[in-house]
ZAPADREN-127584 format. One line per field, with one value per residue: residue number from 0; residue in three letters; x, y, z of N, C-alpha, C in turn. Coordinates in Angstrom, 2 decimals, padded with zeros to 5 digits, always signed. Last residue first. Example, Ala and Ser with C-alpha at 12.3 -4.5 7.8 and 13.67 -1.06 7.14 Angstrom:
BEGIN
n	[1_0]
res	[SER_ALA]
nxx	[+012.85_+013.19]
nyy	[-002.25_-005.69]
nzz	[+007.08_+007.80]
caxx	[+013.67_+012.30]
cayy	[-001.06_-004.50]
cazz	[+007.14_+007.80]
cxx	[+012.90_+013.20]
cyy	[+000.03_-003.30]
czz	[+007.87_+007.80]
END
This chain:
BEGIN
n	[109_108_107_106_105_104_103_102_101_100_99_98_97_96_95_94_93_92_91_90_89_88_87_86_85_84_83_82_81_80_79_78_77_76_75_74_73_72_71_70_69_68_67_66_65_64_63_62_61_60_59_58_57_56_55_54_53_52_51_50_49_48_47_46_45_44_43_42_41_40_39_38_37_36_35_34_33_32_31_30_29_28_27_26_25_24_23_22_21_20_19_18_17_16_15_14_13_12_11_10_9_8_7_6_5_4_3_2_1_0]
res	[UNK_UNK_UNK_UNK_UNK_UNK_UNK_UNK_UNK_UNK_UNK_UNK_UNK_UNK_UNK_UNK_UNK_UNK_UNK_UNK_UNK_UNK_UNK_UNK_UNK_UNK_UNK_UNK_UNK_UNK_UNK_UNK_UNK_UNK_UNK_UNK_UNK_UNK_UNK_UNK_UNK_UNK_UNK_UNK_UNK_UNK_UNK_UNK_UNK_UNK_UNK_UNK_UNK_UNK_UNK_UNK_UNK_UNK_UNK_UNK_UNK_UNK_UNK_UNK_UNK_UNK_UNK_UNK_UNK_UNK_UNK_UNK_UNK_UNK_UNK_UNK_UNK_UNK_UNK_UNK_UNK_UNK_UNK_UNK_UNK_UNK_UNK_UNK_UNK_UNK_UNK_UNK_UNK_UNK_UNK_UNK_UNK_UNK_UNK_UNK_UNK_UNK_UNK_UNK_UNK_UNK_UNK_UNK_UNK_UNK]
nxx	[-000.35_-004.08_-006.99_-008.42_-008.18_-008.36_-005.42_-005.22_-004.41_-002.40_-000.89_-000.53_+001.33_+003.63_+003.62_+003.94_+006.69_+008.04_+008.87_+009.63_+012.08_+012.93_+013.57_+014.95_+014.76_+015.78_+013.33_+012.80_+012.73_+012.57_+011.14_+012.52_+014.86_+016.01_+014.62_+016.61_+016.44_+013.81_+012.28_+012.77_+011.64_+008.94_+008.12_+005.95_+003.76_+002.26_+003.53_+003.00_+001.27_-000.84_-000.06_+000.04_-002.39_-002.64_-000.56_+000.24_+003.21_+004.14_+004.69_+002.71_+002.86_+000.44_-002.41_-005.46_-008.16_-008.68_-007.24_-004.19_-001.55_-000.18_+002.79_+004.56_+003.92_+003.40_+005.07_+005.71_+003.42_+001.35_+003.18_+002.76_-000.57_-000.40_+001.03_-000.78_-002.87_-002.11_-001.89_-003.65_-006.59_-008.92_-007.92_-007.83_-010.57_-011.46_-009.96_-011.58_-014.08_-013.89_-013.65_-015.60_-017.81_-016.57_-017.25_-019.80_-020.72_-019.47_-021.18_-024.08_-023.60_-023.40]
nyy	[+011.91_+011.49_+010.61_+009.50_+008.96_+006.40_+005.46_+004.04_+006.16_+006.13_+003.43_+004.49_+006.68_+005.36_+003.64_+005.33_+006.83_+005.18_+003.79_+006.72_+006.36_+002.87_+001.69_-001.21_-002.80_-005.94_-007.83_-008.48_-009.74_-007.62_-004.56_-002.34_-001.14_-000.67_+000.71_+003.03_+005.72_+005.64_+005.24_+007.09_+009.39_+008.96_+009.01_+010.90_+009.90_+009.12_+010.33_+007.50_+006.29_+006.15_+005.24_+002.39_+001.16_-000.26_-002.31_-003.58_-004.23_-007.29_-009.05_-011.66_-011.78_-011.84_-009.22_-009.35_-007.32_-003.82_-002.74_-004.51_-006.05_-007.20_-007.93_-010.50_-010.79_-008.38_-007.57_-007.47_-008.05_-005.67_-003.87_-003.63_-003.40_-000.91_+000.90_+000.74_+002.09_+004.51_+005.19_+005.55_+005.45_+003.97_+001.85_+003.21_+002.96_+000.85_-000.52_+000.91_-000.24_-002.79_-002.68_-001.63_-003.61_-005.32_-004.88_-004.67_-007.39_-008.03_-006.24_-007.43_-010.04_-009.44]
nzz	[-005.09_-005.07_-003.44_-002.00_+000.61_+002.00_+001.93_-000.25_-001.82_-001.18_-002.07_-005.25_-004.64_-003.88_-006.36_-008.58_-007.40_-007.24_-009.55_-011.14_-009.71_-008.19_-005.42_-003.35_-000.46_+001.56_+002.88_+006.11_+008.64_+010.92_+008.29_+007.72_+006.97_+004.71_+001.36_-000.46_-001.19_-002.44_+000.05_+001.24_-000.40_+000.03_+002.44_+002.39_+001.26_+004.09_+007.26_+009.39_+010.67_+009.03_+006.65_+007.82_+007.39_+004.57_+004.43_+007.80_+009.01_+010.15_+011.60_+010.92_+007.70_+006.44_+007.71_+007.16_+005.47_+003.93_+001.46_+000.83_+001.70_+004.45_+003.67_+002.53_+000.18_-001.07_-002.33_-004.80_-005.62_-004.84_-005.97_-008.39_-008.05_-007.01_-009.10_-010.97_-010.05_-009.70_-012.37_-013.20_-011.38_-011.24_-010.05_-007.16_-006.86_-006.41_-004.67_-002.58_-003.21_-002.19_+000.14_+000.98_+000.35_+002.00_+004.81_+004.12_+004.48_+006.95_+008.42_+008.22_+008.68_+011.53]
caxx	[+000.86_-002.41_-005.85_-008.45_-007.92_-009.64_-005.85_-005.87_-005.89_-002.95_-000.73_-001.71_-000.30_+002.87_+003.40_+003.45_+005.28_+008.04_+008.13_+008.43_+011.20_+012.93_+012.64_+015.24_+014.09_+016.32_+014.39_+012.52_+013.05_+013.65_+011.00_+011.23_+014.28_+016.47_+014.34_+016.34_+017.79_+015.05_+012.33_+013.56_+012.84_+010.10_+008.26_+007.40_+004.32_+003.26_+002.94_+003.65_+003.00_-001.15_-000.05_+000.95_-002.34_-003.62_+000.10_-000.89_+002.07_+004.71_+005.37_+002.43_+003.54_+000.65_-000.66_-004.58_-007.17_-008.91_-008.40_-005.19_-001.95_-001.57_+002.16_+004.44_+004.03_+002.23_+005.54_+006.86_+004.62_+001.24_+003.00_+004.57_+000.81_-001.13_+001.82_+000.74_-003.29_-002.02_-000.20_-003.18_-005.27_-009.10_-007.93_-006.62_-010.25_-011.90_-009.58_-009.81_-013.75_-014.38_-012.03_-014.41_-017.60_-016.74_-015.92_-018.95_-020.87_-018.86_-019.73_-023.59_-023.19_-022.22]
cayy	[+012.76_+010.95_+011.63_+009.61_+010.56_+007.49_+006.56_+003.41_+005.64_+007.33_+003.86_+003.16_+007.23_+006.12_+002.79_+004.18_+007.53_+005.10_+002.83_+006.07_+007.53_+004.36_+001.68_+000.14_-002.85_-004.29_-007.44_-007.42_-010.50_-008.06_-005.87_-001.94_-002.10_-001.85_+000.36_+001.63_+004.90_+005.75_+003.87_+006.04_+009.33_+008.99_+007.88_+011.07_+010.88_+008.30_+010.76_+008.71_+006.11_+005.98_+006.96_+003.17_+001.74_+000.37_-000.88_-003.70_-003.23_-006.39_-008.06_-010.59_-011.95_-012.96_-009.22_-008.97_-007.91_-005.16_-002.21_-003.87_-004.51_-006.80_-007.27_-010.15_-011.86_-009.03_-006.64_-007.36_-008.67_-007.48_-003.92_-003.58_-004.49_-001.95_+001.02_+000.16_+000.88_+004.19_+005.42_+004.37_+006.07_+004.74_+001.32_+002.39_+004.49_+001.63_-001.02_+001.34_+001.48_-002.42_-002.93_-000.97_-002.30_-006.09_-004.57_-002.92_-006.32_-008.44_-006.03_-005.83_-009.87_-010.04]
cazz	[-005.22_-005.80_-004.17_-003.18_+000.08_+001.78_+003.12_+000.96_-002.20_-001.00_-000.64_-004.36_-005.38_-003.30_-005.10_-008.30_-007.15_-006.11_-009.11_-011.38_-009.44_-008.98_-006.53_-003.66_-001.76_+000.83_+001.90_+004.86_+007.49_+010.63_+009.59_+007.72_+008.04_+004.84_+003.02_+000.00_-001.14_-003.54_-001.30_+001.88_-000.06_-001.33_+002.39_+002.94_+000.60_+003.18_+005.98_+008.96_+011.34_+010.60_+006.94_+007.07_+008.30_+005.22_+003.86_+006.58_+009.20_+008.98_+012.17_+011.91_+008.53_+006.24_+007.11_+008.25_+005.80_+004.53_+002.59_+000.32_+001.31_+003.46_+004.33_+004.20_+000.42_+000.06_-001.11_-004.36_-006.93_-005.27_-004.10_-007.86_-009.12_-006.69_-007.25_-011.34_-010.57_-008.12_-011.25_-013.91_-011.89_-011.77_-011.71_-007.57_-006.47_-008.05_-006.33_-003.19_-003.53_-003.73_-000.73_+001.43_-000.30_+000.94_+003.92_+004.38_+003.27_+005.46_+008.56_+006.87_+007.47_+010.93]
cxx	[+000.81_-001.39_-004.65_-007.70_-008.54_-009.95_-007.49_-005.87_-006.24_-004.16_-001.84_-001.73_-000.83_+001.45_+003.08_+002.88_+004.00_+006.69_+007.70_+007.88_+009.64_+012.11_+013.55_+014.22_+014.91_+015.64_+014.62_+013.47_+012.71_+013.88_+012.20_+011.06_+013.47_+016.03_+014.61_+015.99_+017.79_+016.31_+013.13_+013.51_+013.59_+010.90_+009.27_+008.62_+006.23_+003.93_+003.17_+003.45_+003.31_+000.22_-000.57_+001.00_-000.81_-003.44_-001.18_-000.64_+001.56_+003.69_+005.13_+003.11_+003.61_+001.68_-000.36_-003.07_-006.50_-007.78_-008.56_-006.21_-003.33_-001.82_+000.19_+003.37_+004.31_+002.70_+003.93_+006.34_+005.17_+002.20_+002.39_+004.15_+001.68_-000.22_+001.04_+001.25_-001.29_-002.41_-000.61_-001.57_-004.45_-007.45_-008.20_-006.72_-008.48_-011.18_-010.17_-009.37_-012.53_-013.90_-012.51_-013.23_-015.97_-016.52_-015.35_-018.00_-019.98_-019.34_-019.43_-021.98_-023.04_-022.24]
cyy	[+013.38_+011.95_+011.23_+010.57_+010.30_+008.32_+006.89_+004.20_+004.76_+006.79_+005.48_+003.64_+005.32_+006.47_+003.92_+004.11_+006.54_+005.91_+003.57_+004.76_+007.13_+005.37_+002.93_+000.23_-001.52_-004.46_-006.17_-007.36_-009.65_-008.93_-006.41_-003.15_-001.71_-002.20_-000.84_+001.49_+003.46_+004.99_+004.09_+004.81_+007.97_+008.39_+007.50_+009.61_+011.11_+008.51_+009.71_+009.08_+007.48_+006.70_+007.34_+004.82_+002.31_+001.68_+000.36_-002.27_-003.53_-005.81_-007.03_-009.13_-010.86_-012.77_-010.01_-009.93_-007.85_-006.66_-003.18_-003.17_-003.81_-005.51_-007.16_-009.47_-011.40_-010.15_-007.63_-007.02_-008.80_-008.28_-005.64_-003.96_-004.72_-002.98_-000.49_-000.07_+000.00_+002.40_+004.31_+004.23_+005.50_+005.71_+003.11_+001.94_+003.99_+002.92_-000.10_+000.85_+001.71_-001.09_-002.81_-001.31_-001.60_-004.47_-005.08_-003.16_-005.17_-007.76_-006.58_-005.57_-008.37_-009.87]
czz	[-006.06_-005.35_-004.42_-003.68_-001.08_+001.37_+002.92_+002.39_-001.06_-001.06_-000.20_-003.12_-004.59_-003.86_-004.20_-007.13_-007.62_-005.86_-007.92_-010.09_-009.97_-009.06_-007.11_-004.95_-002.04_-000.65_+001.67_+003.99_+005.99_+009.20_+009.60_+008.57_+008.34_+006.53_+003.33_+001.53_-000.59_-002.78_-002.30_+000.77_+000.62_-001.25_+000.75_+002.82_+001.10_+001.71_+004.72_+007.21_+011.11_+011.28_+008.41_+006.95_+008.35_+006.15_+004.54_+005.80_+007.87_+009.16_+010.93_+012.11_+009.51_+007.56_+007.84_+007.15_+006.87_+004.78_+003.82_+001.54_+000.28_+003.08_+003.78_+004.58_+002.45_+000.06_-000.26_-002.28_-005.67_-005.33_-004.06_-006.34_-008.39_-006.84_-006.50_-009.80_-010.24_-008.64_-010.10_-013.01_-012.11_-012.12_-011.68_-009.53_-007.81_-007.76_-007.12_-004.12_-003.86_-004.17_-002.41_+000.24_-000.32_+000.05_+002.97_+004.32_+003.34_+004.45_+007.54_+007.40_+007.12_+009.41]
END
């Protein structure tokens, strides 16, 4: 039981250092804090406050999350039934994609 809390003690250590190390995927953290864990969990670990909402984690599980531009320019209006219509801009969207990359394991940014 404890090297499982250690490993995913590490786990969420790595995507915050993977996440400060780019100041894109640091900001996509933030805007996803602010705007988006009051339903879903979005860091390594965790389970999401409101059952219906997918943990951002498992998100490139569904589908590329690079592909995903496109629905945050014109707004995702159902993602759950209680989801607010978000719409971002080009900066908030590669933000929040570069974080979302870093919790694939890629370490890599858009």
């Amino acid at each position: 039981m404890i090297r499982i809390l250690i490993a995913l003690l590490l786990l969420a250590n790595a995507a915050d250092a993977l996440a400060q190390g780019d100041p894109r995927a640091q900001r996509g953290r933030t805007f996803a804090q602010a705007n988006c864990a009051r339903c879903h969990a979005i860091g390594p670990v965790g389970e999401s406050p409101l059952a219906i909402a997918p943990p951002f984690r498992t998100l490139h599980q569904r589908y590329p999350v690079e592909s995903l531009a496109e629905a945050l320019a014109e707004g995702i209006v159902t993602g759950h039934p209680s989801m607010p219509e978000f719409r971002l801009d080009a900066a908030q969207i590669n933000d929040l994609i570069a974080y979302l990359v870093t919790l694939e394991g890629r370490g890599r940014a858009p």
